[in-house]
LOTI-925665 format. One record per atom (N, C-alpha, C, O, CB): x, y, z; chain. Coordinates in steps of 0.05 Angstrom, whole numbers. Glycine has a CB too. Example, Ala and Ser with C-alpha at 12.3 -4.5 7.8 and 13.67 -1.06 7.14 Angstrom:
<sites>
264:-114:156:A
246:-90:156:A
264:-66:156:A
285:-66:169:A
226:-89:181:A
257:-45:142:A
273:-21:143:A
258:1:157:A
268:23:161:A
282:-12:114:A
</sites>
This chain:
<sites>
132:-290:728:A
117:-268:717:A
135:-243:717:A
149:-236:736:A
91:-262:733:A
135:-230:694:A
160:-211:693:A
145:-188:709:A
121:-189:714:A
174:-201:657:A
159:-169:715:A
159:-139:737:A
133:-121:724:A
129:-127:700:A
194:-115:733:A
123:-111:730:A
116:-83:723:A
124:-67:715:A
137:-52:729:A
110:-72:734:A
120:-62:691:A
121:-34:699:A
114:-11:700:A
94:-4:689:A
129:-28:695:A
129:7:715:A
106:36:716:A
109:48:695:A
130:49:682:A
109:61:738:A
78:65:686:A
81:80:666:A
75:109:680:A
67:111:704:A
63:70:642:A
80:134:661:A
70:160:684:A
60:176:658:A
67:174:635:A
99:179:708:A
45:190:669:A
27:211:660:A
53:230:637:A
75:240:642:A
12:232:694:A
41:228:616:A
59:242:595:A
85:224:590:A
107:236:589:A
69:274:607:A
86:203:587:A
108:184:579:A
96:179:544:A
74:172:535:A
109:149:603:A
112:184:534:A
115:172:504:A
114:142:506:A
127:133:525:A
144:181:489:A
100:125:492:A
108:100:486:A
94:96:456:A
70:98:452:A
99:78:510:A
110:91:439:A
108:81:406:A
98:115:396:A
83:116:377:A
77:48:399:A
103:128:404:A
95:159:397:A
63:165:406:A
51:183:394:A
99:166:362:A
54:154:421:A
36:163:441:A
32:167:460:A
38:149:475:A
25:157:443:A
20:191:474:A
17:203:498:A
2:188:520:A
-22:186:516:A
6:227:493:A
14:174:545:A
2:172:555:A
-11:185:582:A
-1:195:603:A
7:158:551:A
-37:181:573:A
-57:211:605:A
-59:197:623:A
-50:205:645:A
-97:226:604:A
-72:168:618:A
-85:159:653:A
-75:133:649:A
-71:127:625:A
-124:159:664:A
-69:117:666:A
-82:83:673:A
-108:82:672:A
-116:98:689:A
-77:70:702:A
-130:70:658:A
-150:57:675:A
-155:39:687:A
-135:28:695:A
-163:55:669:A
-182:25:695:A
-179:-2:708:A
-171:-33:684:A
-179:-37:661:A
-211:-5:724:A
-160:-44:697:A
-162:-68:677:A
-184:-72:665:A
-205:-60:669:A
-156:-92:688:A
-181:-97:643:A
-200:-104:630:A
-204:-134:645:A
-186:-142:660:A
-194:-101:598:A
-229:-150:641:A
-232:-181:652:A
-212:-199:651:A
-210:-220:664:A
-250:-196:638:A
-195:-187:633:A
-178:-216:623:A
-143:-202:641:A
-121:-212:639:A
-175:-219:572:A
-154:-175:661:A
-133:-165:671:A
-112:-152:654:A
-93:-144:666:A
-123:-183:683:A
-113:-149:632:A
-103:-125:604:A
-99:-104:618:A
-117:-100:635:A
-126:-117:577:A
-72:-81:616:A
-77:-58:624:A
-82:-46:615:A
-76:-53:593:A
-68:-49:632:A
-94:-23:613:A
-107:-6:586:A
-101:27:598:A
-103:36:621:A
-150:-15:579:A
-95:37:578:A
-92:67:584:A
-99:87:560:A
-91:84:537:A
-61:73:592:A
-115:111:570:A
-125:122:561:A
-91:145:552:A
-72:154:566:A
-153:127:578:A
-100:148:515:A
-73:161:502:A
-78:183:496:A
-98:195:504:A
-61:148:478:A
-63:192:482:A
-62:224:466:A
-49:219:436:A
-25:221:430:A
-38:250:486:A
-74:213:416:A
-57:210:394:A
-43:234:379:A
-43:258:381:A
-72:196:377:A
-29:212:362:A
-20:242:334:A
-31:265:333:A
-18:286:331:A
-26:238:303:A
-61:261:336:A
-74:273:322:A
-90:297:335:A
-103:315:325:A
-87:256:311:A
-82:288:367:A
-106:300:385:A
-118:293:410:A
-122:298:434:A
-126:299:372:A
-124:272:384:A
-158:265:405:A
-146:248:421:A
-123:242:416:A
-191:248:390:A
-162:234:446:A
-160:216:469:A
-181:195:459:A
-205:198:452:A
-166:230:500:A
-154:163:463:A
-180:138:465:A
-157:118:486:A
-135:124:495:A
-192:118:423:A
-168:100:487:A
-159:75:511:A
-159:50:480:A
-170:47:459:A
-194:66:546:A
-135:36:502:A
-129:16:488:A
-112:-1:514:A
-105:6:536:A
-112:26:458:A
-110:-26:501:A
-88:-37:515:A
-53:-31:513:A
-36:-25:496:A
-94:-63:508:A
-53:-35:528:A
-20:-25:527:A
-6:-50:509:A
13:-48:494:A
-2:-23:564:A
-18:-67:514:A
1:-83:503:A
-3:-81:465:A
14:-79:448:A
-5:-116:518:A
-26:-81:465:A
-32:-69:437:A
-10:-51:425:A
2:-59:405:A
-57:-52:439:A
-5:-24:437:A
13:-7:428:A
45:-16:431:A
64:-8:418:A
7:16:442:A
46:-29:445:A
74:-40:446:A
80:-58:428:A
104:-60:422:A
79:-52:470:A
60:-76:413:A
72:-99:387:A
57:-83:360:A
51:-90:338:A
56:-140:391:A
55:-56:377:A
47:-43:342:A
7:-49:329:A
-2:-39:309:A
74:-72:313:A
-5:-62:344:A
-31:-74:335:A
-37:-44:341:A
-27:-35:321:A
-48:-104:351:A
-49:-16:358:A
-46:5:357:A
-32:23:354:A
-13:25:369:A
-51:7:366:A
-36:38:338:A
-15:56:340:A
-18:81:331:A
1:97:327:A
4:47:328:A
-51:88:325:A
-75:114:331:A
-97:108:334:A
-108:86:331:A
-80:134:311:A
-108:139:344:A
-137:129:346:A
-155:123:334:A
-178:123:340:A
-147:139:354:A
-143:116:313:A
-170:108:276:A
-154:130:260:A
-154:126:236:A
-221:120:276:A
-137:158:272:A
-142:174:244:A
-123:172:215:A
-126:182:193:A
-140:202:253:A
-105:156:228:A
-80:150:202:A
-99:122:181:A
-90:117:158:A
-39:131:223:A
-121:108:192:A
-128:87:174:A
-155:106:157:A
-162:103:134:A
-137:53:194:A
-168:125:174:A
-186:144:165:A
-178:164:143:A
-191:172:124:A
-195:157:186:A
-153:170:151:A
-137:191:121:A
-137:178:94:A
-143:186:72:A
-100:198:124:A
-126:151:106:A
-117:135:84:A
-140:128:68:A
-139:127:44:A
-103:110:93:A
-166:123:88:A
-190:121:63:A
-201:140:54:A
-215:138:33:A
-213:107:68:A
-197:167:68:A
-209:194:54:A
-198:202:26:A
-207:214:6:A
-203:220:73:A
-172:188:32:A
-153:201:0:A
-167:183:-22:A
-177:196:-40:A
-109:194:-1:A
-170:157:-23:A
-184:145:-45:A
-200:118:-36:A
-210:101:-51:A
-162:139:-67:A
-201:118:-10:A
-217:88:-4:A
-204:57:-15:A
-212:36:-5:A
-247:91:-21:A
-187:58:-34:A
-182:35:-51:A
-163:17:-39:A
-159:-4:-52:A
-174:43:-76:A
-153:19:-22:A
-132:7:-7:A
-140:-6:28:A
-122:-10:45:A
-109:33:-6:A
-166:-11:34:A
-162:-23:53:A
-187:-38:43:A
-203:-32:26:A
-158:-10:79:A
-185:-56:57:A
-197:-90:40:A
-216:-92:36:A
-227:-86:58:A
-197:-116:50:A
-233:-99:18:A
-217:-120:4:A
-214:-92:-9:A
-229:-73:-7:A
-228:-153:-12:A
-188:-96:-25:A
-173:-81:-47:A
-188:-78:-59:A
-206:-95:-60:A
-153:-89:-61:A
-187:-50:-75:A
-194:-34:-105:A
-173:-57:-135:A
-151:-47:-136:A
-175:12:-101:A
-174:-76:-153:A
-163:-79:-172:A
-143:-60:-176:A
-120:-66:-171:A
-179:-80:-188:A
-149:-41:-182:A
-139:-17:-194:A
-114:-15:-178:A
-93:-11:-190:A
-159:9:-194:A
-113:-17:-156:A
-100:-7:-129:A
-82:-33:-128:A
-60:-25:-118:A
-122:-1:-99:A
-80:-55:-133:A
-65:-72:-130:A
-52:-70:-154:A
-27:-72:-153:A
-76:-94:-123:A
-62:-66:-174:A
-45:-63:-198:A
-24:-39:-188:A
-1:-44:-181:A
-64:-56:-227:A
-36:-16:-190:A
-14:6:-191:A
19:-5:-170:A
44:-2:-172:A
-34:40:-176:A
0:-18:-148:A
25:-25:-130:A
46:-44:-143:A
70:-39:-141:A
15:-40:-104:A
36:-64:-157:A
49:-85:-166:A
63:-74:-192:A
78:-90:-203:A
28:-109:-170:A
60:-49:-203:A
74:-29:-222:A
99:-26:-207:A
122:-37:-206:A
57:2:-228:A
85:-7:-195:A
99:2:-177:A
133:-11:-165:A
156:-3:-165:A
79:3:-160:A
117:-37:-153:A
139:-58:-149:A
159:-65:-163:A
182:-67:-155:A
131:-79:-147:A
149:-68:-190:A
166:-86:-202:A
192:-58:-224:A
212:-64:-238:A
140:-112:-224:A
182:-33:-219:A
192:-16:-233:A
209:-3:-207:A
228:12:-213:A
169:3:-250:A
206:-6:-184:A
224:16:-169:A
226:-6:-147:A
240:3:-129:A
210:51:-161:A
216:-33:-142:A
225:-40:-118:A
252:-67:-123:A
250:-90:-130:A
197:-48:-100:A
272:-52:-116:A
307:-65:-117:A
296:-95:-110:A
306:-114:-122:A
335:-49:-85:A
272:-100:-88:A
279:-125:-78:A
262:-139:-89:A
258:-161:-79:A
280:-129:-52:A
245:-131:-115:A
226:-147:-123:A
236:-169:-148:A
249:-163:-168:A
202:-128:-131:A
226:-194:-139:A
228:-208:-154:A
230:-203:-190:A
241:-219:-206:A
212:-220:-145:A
219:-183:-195:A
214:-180:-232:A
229:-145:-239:A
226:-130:-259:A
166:-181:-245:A
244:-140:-214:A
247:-112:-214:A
271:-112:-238:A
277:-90:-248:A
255:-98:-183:A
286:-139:-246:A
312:-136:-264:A
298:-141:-287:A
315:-143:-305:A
338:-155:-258:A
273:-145:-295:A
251:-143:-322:A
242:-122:-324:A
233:-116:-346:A
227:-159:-324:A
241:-106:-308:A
228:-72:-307:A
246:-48:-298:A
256:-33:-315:A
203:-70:-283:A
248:-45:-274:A
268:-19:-267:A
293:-25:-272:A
310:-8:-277:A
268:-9:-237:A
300:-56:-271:A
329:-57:-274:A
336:-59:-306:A
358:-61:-318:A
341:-84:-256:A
310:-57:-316:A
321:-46:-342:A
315:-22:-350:A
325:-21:-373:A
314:-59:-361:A
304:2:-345:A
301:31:-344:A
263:33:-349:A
254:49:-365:A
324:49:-373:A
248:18:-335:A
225:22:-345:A
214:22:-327:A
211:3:-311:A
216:8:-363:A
201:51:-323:A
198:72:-306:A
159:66:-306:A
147:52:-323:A
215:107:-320:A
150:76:-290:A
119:92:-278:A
115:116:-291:A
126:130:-275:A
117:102:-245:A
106:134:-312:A
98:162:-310:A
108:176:-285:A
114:162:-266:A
69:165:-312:A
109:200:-284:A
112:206:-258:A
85:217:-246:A
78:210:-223:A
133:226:-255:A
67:234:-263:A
46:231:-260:A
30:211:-228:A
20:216:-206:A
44:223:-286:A
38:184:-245:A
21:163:-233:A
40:154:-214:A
31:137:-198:A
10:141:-252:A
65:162:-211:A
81:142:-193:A
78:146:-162:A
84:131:-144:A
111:144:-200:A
66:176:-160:A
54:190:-123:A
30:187:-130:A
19:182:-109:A
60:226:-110:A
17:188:-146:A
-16:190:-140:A
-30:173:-162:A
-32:173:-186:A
-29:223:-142:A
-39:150:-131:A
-62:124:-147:A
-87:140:-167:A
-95:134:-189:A
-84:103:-117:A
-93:158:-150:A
-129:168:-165:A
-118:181:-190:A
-132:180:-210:A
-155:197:-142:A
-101:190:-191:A
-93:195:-225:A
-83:174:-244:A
-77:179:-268:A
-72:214:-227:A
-81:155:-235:A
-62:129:-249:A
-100:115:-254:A
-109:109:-276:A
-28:103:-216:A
-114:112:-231:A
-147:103:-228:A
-166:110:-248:A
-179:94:-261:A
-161:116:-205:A
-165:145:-250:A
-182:156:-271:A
-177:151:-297:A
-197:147:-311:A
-182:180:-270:A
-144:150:-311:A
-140:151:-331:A
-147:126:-343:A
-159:124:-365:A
-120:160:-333:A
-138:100:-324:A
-144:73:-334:A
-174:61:-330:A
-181:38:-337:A
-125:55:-321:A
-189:79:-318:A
-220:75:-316:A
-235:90:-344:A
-252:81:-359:A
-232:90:-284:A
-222:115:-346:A
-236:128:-377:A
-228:121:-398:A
-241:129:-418:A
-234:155:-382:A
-198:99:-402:A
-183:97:-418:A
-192:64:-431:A
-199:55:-453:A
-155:104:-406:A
-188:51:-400:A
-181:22:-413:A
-202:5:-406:A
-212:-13:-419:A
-153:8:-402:A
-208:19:-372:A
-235:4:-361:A
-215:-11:-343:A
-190:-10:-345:A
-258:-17:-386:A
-233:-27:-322:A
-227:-56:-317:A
-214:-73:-322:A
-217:-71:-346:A
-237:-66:-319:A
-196:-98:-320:A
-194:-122:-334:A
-217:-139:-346:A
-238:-147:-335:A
-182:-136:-319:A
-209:-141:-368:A
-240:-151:-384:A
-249:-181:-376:A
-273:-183:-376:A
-237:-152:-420:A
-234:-203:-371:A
-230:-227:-359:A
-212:-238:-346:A
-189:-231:-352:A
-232:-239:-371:A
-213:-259:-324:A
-185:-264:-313:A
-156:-263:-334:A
-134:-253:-333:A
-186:-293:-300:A
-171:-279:-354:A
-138:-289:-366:A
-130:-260:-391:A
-128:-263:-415:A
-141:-330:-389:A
-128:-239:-379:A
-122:-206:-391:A
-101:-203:-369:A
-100:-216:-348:A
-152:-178:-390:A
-86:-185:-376:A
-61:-171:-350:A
-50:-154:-369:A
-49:-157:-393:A
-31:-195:-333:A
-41:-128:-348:A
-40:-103:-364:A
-14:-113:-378:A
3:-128:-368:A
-39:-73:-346:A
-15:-100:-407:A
9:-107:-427:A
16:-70:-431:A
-1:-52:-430:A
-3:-129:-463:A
40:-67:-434:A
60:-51:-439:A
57:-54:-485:A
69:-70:-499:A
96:-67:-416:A
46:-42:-491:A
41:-34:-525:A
74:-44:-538:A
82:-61:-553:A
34:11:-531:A
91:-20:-519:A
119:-23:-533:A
130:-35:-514:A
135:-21:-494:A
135:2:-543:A
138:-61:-513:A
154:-76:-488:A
177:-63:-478:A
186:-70:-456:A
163:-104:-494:A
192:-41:-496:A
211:-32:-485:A
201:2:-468:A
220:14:-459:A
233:-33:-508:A
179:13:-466:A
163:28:-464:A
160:32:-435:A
165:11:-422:A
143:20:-477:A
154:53:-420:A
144:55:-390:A
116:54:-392:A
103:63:-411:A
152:82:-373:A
106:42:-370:A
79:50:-369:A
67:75:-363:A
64:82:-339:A
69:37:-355:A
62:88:-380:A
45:112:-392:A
21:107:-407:A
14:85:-414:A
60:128:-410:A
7:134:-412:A
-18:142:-422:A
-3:133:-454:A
18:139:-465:A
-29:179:-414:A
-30:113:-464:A
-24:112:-488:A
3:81:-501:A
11:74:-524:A
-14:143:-489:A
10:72:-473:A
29:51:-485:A
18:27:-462:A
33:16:-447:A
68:60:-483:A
-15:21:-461:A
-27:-1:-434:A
-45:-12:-450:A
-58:1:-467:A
-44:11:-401:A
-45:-30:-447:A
-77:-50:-459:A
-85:-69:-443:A
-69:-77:-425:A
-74:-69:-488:A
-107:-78:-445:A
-103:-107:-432:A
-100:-129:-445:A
-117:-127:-463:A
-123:-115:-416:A
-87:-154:-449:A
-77:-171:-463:A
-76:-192:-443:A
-68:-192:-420:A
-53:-163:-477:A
-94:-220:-469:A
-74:-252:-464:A
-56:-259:-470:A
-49:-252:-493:A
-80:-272:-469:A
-37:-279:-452:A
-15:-280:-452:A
-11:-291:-488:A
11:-286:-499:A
-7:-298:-427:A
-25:-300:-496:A
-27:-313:-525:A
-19:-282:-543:A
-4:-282:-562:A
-66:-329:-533:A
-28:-265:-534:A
-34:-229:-547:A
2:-225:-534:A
23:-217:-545:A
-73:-200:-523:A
-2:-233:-512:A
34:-216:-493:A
52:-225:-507:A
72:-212:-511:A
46:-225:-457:A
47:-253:-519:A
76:-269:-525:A
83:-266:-554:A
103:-277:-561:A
74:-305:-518:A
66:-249:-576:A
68:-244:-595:A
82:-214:-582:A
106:-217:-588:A
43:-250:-613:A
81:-196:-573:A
90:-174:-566:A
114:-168:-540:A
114:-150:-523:A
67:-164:-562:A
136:-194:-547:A
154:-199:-538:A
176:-169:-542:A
165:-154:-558:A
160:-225:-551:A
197:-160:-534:A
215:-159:-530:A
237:-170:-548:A
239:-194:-549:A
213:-165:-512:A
250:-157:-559:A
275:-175:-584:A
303:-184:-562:A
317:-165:-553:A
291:-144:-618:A
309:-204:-556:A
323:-211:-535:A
345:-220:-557:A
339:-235:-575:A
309:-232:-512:A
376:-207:-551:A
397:-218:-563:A
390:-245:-580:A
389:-248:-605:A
416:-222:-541:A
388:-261:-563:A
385:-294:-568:A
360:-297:-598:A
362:-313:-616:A
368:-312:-530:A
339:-275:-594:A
325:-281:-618:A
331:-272:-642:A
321:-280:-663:A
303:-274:-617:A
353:-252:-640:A
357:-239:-663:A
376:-248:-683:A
378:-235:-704:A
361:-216:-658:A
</sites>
């Protein structure tokens, strides 16, 4: 059984304050009452904060739903899309990023920091996906996704609205 160890009153651990020990829990868990980010005081297990499973007292998952709700589960549509934009236009390690960013085809900027503006426009604009087999299409394939160049389209609709690739021309 590995050592103890001591913790003390005002020790940082994972960027939380800790105030007290309390008593164990049944299962012998140590638990200590913290000082989050934010303020306020709650108890948790230590071990919790140490592999990351805590790491406030609710208020960083509470911001996150005050700003638009759409991102903790089940997912907003909308919200998985913008991400998966997102991805494939600015993330280096994404699988389709050399079909999108690695070819200069950018997010609005608009929409590229803020979901609820990317949300509103494609809720007053386009709506929903109309059936599974729809996925947002790009108007001008060489085009960013912006206001005015999104539809929803089957792939039967996508594959007529190809891209002129060396090889076809």
């Amino acid at each position: 059984m590995p050592a103890r160890i001591n913790y003390k009153y005002g020790q940082v651990v994972k960027g939380l304050t800790i105030i007290e020990e309390l008593p164990a829990d049944k299962y012998h868990n140590r638990i200590f009452l913290f000082e989050c980010h934010c303020g306020k005081e709650f108890a948790t297990r230590m071990a919790d904060v140490k592999n990351g499973k805590s790491s406030s007292c609710g208020c960083i998952r509470r911001r996150l739903l005050t700003i638009h709700g759409d991102s903790s589960k089940p997912r907003h549509p909308m919200y998985d899309l913008w991400e998966g934009i997102k991805g494939r236009c600015y993330g280096k390690n994404n699988v389709a990023y050399k079909h999108y960013g690695g070819r200069g085809i950018k997010m609005c900027e608009e929409w590229k920091n803020d979901y609820s503006s990317f949300k509103e426009w494609m809720m007053d604009n386009i709506g929903l996906k109309p059936t599974s087999k729809h996925t947002l299409d790009r108007i001008d394939p060489d085009g960013n996704y912006e206001p005015d160049n999104l539809r929803w389209a089957t792939s039967s609709e996508q594959n007529v609205n190809k891209r002129r690739s060396k090889k076809n021309e």
